[in-house]
N, C-alpha and C positions, 0 to 999 in steps of 0.2 A: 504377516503384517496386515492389518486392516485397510483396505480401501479409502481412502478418505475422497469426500465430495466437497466443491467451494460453491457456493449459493451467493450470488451479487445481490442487494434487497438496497432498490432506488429508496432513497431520505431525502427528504427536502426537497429544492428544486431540481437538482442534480448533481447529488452526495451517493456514494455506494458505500454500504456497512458491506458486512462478509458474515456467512454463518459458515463454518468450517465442521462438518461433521463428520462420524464413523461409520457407515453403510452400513454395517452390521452391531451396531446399538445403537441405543438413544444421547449419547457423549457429546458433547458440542462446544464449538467457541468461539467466537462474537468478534471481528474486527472494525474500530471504528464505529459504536453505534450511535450517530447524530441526534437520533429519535428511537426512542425506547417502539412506540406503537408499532413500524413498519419491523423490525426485530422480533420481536414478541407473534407479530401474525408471520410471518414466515417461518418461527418455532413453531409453531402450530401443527401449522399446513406439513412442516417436513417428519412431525412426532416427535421432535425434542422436546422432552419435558424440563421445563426453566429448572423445574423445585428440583436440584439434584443434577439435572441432566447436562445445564451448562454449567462447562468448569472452569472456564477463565476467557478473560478480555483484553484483545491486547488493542493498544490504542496507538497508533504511528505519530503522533503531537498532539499539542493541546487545544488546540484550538476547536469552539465551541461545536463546530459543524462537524467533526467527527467525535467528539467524548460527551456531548451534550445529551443523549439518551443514558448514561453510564448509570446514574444515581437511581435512575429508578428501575434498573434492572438488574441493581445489587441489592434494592428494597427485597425484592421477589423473589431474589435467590433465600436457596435455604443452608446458608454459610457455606464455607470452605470455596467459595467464588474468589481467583485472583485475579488483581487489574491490575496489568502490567504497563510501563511506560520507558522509559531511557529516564537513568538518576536524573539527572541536569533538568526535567518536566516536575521535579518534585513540588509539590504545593501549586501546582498548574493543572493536573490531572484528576480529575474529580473520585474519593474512594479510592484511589493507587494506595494499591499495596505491595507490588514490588517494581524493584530501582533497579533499570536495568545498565550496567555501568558496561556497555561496550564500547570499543573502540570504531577509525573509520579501516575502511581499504579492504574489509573482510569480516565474511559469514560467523561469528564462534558462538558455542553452545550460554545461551542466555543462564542457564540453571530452570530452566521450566521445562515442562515435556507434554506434548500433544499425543496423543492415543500411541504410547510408550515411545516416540520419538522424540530426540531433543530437538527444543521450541530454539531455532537459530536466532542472531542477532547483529543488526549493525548498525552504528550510529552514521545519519546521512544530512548533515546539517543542510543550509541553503536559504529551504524553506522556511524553517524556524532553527532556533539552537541546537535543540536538543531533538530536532527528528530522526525517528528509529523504524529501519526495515526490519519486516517482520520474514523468517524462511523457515518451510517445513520440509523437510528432507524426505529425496524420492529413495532411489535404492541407496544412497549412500547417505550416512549419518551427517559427514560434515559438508555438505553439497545440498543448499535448495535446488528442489523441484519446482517451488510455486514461494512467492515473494511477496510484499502485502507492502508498497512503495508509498503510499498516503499520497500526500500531495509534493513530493520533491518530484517523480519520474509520471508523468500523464502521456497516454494514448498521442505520440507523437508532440509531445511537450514537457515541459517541467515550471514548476510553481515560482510564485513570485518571489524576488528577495525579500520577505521579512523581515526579518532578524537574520541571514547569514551574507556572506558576499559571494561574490563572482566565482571566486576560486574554490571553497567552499561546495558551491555547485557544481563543480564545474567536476571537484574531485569524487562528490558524489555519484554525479551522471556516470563516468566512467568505471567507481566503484560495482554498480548496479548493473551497467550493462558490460563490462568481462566476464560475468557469469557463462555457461551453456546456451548456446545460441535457443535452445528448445526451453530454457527455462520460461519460465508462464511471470507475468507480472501483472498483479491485481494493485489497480491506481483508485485514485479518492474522488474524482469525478467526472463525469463524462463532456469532456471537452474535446474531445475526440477531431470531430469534426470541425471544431472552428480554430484547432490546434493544426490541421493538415490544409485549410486554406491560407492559414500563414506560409507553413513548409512549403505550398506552392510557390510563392513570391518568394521568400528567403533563399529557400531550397530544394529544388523541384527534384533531385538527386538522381537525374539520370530517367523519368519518366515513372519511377517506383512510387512519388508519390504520388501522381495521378492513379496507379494501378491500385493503389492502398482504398484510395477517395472512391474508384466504381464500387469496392465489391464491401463498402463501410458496411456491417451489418446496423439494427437502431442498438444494440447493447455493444460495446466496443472491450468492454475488458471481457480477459484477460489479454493485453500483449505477449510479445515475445521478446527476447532480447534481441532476438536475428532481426524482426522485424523495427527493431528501435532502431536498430544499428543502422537499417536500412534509409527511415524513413523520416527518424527526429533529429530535425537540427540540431537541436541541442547539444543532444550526443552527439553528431556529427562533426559538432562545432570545433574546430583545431585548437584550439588555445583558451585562456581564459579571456582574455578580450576579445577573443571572438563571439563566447558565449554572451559577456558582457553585455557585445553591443546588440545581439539577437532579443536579448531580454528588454533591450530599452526597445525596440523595435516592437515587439512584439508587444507593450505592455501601451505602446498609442495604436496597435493595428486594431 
């Protein structure tokens, strides 16, 4: 089985695409790209060649700051490029060409496949409708190793209600973080740090989130689920009006 490498590539002010590659060819594929430019020079730099080399994009919602690079990086491909999304994003996703009809509460195989793995799938409303975790399987086919959360699950936080509510959230968060305490979770921006001086106030959880705060590196993904578990309220949060009222809290801190 081929190696695979995840490459974080800062967008905008502070948006993370994903280039997902295969250490041993030039194979590649694009999560959330905001802006084509910051994409394109990290193909570069890594030897993926676009024309051919990248084979599909998967996009965690619609919203501009993560699919707003898409259109021009389907110009440059030279076809058989898919852009994946959750059905419910249909006419929201710019170039989607496949609808990916998952369920919530669990990982199952999308119908797509990354360097002969199947591309996992689960629908994690909250943040928007129709938002979809993206998982690529480690040794075991129906078990992610590494997770592609957008903006529902962030480095000791989770995204604003949108379009979904409380419970919605609340069943997502839990969905994402019952995974493998070692599983890897790559989030949509780096909020890291202004996410863990909330958790101080909210939920200092026993002095873990101070410990989390010394050792912040400046690039904060990927998390862990152990370490979510640990240290994001969110998840932590007992009930849905607990999350609730964390969220309104959290959205005047």
């Amino acid at each position: 089985m081929p190696a695979i490498a995840i490459q974080p590539i800062p967008c905008l002010r502070d948006n993370y695409a994903y280039l997902v590659r295969d250490t041993s060819s030039d194979e590649g594929y694009v999560v959330d790209p905001s802006d084509a430019l910051p994409v394109l020079d990290a193909v570069e730099r890594a030897g993926v060649a676009l024309r051919g080399g990248i084979r599909g994009i998967m996009a965690t919602h619609h919203h501009n700051d993560h699919v707003g690079g898409i259109d021009d990086l389907a110009a440059r491909a030279d076809g058989g490029l898919w852009i994946a999304g959750h059905a419910l994003d249909r006419g929201r996703i710019p170039s989607q060409t496949t609808f990916v009809d998952c369920g919530q509460g669990r990982f199952v195989p999308s119908g797509l496949h990354v360097f002969g793995r199947p591309l996992l799938a689960m629908h994690i409303p909250g943040h928007t409708r129709a938002a979809i975790a993206w998982g690529i399987p480690g040794d075991r086919d129906d078990v992610p190793a590494d997770v592609f959360t957008g903006d529902t699950l962030f480095g000791a936080g989770c995204g604003r209600l949108f379009e979904g509510t409380p419970a919605e959230m609340y069943a997502s968060l839990q969905a994402l973080t019952s995974l493998p305490p070692e599983t890897r979770l790559w989030f949509g921006h780096e909020y890291t740090a202004n996410n863990l001086r909330f958790a101080a106030v909210a939920d200092p959880a026993g002095g873990a989130v101070a410990e989390r705060q010394a050792a912040l590196p400046a690039c904060t993904t990927p998390t862990t689920v152990a370490l979510e578990r640990a240290t994001n309220p969110f998840v932590r949060a007992g009930s849905v009006d607990a999350l609730a009222a964390l969220r309104a809290a959290k959205d005047r801190f």
